[in-house]
C-alpha positions, 0 to 999 in steps of 0.5 A: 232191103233186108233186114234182122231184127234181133231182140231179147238180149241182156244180163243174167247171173250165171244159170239163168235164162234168156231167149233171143228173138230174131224177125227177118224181113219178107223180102228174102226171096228164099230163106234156106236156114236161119241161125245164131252166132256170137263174139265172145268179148277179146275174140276176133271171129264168130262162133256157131251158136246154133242153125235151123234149116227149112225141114227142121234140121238142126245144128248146135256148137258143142259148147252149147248142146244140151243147153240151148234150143233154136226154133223156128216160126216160117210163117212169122219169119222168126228164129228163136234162141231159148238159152238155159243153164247160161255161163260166163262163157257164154256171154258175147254179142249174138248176131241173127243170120239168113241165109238165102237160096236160089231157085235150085236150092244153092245158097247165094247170100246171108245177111246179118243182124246188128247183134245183140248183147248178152252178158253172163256174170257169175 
């Protein structure tokens, strides 16, 4: 039973702040990379929004660089998202990702959170 927790989500004026919080579950045999994605409203599929992965390797979707941070806690099992400088197309429902190695290190499931809602207005 795995489970994502995500929280921290809500509604700013664009140019403000929020930071997501995402607590996974203990049960994950081995959490290779954790990360955000999003659903902007009217789009059918998920874009990257940032990933973190055991060492501290980072990757962020283009439209977000130079604005957000991801961060992780291994101890607490949980993965941070702080957002700054937030604009209306940033808004969308935000979706905590695990992804889940084997014991030779090859990526053999993910799992997801509920998702979590972040509006922007301008």
């Amino acid at each position: 039973q795995v489970q994502l927790v995500e929280s921290g989500g809500g509604s700013v004026q664009a140019g403000g702040s929020l930071r997501l919080s995402c607590v996974a579950s203990a049960n994950i045999f081995n959490v290779q990379g954790m990360g955000w994605y999003r659903q902007p409203p009217g789009k059918q599929h998920r874009e990257l929004v940032a990933s973190i992965i055991t060492g501290g390797a980072t990757n962020y979707g283009n439209s977000v660089k130079g604005r957000f941070t991801i961060s992780r806690d291994e101890a607490k099992n949980t993965v941070y998202l702080q957002m700054n400088s937030l604009k209306p197309e940033d808004t969308g429902v935000y979706y905590c990702n695990a992804e889940e190695g084997n014991y030779y290190g090859e990526i053999v499931d993910d799992y997801w959170g509920q998702g979590i809602q972040v509006t922007v207005s301008s």
